[in-house]
PLY file of the C-alpha trace (Angstrom):
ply
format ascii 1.0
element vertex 83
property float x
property float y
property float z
element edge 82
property int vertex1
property int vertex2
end_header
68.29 103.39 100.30
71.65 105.11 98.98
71.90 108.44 97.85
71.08 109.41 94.71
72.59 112.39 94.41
76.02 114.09 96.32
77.58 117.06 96.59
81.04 117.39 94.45
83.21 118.32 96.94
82.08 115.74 99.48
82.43 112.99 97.09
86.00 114.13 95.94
87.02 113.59 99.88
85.49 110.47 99.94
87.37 108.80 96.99
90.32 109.93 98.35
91.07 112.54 95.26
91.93 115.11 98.09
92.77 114.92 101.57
90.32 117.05 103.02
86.66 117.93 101.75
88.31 121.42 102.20
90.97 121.12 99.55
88.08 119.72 97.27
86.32 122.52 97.92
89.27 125.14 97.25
90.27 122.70 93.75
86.33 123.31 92.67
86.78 127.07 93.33
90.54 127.44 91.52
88.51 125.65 88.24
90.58 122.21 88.55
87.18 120.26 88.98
84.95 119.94 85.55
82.15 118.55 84.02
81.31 118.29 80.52
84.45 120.86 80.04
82.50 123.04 82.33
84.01 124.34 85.79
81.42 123.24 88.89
81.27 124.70 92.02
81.79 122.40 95.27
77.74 122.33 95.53
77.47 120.82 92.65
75.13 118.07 93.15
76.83 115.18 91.08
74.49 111.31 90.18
76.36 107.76 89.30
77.58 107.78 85.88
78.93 111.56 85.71
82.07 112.22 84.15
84.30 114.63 86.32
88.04 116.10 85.45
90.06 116.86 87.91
93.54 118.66 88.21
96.37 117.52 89.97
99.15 118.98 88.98
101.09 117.70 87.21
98.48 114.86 87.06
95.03 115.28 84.82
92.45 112.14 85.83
88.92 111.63 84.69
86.76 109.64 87.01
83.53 108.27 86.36
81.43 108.00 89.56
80.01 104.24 90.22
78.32 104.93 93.18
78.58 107.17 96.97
80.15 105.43 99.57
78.53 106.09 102.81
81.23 108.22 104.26
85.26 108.33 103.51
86.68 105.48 102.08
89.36 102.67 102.41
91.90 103.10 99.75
91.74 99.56 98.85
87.84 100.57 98.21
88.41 103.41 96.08
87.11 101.13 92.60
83.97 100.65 93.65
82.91 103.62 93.90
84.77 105.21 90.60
86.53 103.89 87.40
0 1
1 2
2 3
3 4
4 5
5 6
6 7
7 8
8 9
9 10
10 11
11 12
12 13
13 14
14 15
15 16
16 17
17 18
18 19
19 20
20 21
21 22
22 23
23 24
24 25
25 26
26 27
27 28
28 29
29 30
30 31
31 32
32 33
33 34
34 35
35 36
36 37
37 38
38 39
39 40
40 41
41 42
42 43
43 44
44 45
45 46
46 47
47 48
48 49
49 50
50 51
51 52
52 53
53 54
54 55
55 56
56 57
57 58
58 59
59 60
60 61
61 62
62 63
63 64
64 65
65 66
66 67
67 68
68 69
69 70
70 71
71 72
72 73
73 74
74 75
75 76
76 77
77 78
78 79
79 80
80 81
81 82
């Protein structure tokens, strides 16, 4: 059975929004990573169908999560787990 719930910052690695669960971590802390126009902290347990913004300067995306891959994705992958 899949996981029904992840951490944030670990699913921001695997999607390839960051390089490294650590910069997700460090984005969540500088505020660049909401929810609901809220900032979330890198343990922030996240479900399929959130909303999340995220900060890339100069980019701004917002990614809906589809589903948790089982660990760090392909980057041909990356839609099938967000839109």
């Amino acid at each position: 059975m899949a996981n029904e719930s992840l951490r944030i910052d670990k699913w921001l690695w695997e999607v390839r929004l960051f390089k490294s669960r650590s910069l997700a971590t460090d984005a969540c802390k500088a505020g660049k990573i909401k929810m609901e126009g809220s900032n979330v902290k890198a343990s922030k347990e996240i479900k399929e169908g959130d909303v999340i913004s995220v900060s890339l300067n100069p980019l701004f995306k917002t990614v809906r999560v589809k589903q948790f891959p089982k660990s760090r994705v392909n980057a041909k992958l990356v839609p099938d787990f967000m839109e």
